[in-house]
N, C-alpha and C positions, 0 to 999 in steps of 0.2 A: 548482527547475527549472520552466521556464515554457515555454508554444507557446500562443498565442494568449489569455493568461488576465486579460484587462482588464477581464470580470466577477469574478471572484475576487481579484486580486492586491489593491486598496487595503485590503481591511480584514486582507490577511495580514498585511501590510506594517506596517498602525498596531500590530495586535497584537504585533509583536517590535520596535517603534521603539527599547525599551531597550537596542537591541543597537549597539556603537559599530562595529560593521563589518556591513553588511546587502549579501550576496553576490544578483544574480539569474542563474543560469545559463540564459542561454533560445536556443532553439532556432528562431532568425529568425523571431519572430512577425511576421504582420503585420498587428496590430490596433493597440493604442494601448499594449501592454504596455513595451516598452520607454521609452514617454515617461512613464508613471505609474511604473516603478522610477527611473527618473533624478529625476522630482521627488519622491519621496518621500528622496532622498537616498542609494538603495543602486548601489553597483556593477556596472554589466552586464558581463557575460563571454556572449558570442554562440557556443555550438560546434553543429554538424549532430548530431541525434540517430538514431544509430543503435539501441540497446537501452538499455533501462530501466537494467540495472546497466553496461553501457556509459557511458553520460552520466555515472550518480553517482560513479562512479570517477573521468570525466575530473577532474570538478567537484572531485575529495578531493586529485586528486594534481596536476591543473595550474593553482591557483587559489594564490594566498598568501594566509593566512590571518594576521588579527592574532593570534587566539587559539589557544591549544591548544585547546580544544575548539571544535565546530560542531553546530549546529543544523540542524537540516536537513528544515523544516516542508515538503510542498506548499502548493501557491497555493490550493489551497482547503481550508484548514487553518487557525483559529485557535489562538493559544496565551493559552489563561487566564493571570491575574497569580500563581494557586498553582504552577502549571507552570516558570514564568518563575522565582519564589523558588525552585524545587525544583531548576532546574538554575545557578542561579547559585552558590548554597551546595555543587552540586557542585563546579564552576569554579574555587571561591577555595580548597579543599580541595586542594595541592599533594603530599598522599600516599596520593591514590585509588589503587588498583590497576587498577581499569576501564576495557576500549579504548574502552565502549559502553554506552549505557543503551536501553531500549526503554519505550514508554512504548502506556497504553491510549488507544483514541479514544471520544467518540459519535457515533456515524454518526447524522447529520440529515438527515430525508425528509419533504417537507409538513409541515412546521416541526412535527415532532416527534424526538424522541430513540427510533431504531427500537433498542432494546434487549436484547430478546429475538429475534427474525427475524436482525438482525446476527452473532448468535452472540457475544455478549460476554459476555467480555473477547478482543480480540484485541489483542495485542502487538505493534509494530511499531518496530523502530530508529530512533531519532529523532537521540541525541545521542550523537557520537563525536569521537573522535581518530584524523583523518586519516590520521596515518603508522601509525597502528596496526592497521584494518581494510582487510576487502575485502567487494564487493557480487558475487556471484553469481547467475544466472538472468534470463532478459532479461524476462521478466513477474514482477510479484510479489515483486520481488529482495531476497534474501536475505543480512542480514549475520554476517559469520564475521571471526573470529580468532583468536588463537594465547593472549592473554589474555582472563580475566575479564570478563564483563557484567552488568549490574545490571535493576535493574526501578526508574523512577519512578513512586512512587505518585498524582500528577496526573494527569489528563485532556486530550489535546489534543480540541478540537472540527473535526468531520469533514463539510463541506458536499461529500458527491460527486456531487449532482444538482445544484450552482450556474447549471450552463453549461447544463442542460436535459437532456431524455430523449432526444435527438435527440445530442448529444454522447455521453453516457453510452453508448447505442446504436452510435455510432462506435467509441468506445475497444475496446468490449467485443465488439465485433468483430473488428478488430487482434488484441485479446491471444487472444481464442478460436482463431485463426490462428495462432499462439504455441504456445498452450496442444497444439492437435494436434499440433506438431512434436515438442516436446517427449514425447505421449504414445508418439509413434512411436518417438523414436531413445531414449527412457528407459521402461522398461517399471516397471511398479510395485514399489518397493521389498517386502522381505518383508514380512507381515502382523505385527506384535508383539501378541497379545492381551492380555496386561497392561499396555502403555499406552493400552489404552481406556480404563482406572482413575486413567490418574497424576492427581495433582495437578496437576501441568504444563498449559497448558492449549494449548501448543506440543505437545505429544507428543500428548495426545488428537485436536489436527486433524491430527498427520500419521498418525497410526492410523486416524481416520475415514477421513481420503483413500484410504492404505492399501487398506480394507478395500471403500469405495467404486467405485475402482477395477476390482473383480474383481465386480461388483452388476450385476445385471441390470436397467432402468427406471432407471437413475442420477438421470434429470431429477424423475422421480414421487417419487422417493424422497429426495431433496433437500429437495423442497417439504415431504412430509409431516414431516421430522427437524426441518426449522426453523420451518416454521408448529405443527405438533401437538408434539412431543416437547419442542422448546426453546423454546415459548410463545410463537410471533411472532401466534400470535391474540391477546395478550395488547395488541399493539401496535396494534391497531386495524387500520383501513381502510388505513394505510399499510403495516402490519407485512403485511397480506397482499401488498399489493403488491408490497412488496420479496422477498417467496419468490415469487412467479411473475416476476417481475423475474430473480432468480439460477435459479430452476430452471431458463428460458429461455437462458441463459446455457451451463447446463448440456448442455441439448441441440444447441447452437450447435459446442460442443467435442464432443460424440458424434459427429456430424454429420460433423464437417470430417477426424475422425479416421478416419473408416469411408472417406471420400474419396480421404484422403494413401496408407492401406493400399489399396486398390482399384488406384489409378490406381499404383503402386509393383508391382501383379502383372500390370498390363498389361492392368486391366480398364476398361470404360466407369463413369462415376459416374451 
């Protein structure tokens, strides 16, 4: 999925060349990205984007696809040559049970691998079959289905500062605006204390959230979980940056949520 990504899109693009069908879903840029997906030799498909799992759906269910399977990197996403073997060899495997695979990233920031500050391992749906899933949540969306999923053991690589901090800063403004609506009309699932512990490393972020949630300094307490507790000092000058980056973020959602409640009782902001 693409809107304006003509800094990012060519080395996506070179990184999945192996693929004999290369889909761009984009959402009427108007920079150069749709002339760099045509000469790179992929497909444009043009739809208005409304939500995040809005779009991935259109893209799942009104797109023909040559393959049973899809890939489904962003624009600022590479995919290593391990990755690529790992899901090919799923591909040719005609009696997988799996609608979907999720695969880990490294998040890159001033050209390091922020590793510990990122909170990694984080899992993200990468590789599926269309007529088998569905994407829910219009920030951050979320894949579900009725069958089995897997885990890839490669890495995709994760440039989400490519377009600048001044982008980054947009995005993450929009979804903060999201993210309040969201806090509004969904209030926080129950607390489960024993998935603080799982192994899973999906159940321990939705337990953190969880529990975060119902925390008093959320932003403070952010900063200090990922910089101090999960080693982003570990990550140097960037690693900090990126927890006052996200803390910031955090308080961006505090913020906008105390506002949607407010002005919903009839009060000034």
């Amino acid at each position: 999925m693409t809107f304006n990504e003509e800094q990012n899109l060519p080395a996506c693009l070179a990184s999945v060349d192996w693929s004999d069908d290369v889909v761009v879903l984009d959402s009427f840029s108007t920079d150069r990205t749709v002339e760099i997906a045509r000469a790179a030799g992929a497909r444009v498909v043009q739809h208005h984007y409304t939500t995040e799992n809005g779009q991935r759906m259109f893209g799942l269910t009104q797109i023909p696809f040559l393959n049973e399977w899809v890939y489904t990197p962003d624009a600022d996403e590479i995919t290593p040559d391990e990755l690529r073997d790992e899901m090919l060899a799923i591909a040719a495997d005609q009696g997988r049970p799996e609608a979907f695979f999720k695969a880990r990233y490294k998040n890159m920031f001033m050209g390091r691998w922020i590793k510990h500050a990122s909170l990694y391992p984080t899992w993200i749906t990468r590789l599926v079959r269309p007529a088998k899933v569905r994407f829910d949540r219009e920030v951050h969306s979320v894949c579900a289905s009725d069958q089995p999923g897997g885990l890839l053991k490669a890495h995709f690589i994760h440039y989400s500062f490519n377009n600048g901090l001044r982008a980054w800063f947009d995005k993450h403004n929009r979804y903060s605006s999201v993210e309040a609506e969201l806090a509004i009309e969904n209030p926080p699932p129950p607390l489960r204390w024993v998935s603080l512990f799982s192994r899973r490393a999906d159940q321990r972020r939705g337990a953190l959230k969880a529990m975060a949630a119902r925390l008093p300094f959320r932003p403070t307490l952010r900063f200090l979980y990922m910089y101090v507790l999960r080693g982003g000092f570990l990550d140097g000058w960037p690693g900090y940056a990126y927890c006052r980056l996200i803390s910031g973020y955090e308080f961006m959602i505090g913020l906008k949520t105390e506002e949607l409640r407010r002005r919903r009782q009839g009060l000034r902001i």
